[in-house]
C-alpha positions in Angstrom: 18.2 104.7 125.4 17.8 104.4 129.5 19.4 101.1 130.7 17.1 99.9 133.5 16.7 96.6 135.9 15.1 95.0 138.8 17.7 95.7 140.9 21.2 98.0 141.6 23.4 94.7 140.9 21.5 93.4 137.8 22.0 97.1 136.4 25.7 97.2 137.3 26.4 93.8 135.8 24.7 94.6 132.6 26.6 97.8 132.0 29.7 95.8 132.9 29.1 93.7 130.1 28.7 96.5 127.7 31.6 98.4 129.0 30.3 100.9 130.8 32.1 102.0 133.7 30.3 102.7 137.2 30.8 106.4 136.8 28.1 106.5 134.0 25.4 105.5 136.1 22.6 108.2 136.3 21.3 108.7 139.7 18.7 110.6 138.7 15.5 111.7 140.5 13.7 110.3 136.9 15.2 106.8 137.9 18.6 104.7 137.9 19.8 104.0 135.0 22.7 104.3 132.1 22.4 105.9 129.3 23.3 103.3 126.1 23.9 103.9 122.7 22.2 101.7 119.4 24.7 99.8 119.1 25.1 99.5 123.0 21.2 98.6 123.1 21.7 96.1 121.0 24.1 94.4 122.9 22.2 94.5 126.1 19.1 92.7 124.1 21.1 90.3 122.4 22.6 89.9 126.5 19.1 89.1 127.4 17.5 92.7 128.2 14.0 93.0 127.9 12.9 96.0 125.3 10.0 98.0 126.3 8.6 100.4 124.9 6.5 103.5 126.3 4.2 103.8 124.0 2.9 99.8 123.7 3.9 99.0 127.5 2.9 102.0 129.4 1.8 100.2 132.3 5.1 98.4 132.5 7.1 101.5 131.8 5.6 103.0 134.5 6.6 100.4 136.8 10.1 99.9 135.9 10.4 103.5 136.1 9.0 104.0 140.0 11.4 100.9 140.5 14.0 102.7 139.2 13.3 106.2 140.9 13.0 104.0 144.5 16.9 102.5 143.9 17.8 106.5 143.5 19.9 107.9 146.0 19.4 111.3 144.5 16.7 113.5 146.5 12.9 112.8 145.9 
């Protein structure tokens, strides 16, 4: 699974809490994010991450998504 947020810091302190060191983060021109395992997902939601899923919350998907792909430092 793709750990995404609102914003570079919330992302960074939520793969801080699951362990994930800075050098995982995907800079990607798809998005921002970390990749997470099961059991790493379910950490994050018991943490308080939001699941969201692209096939119920497309519209939303979508919008995390472009959020994610605007924090990207990776070329566009």
């Amino acid at each position: 699974a793709h750990l995404m947020a609102d914003t570079l810091e919330e992302l960074h302190a939520m793969a801080a809490q699951l362990g994930l060191p800075r050098r995982a983060l995907q800079d990607k021109r798809s998005g921002v994010h970390y990749d997470v395992t099961v059991d790493m997902r379910a950490q994050a939601l018991e943490l308080g991450a939001l699941a969201i899923s692209r096939h119920v919350d497309r519209e939303l998907v979508r919008a995390v998504i472009r959020n994610a792909r605007a924090q990207a430092t990776a070329p566009k």
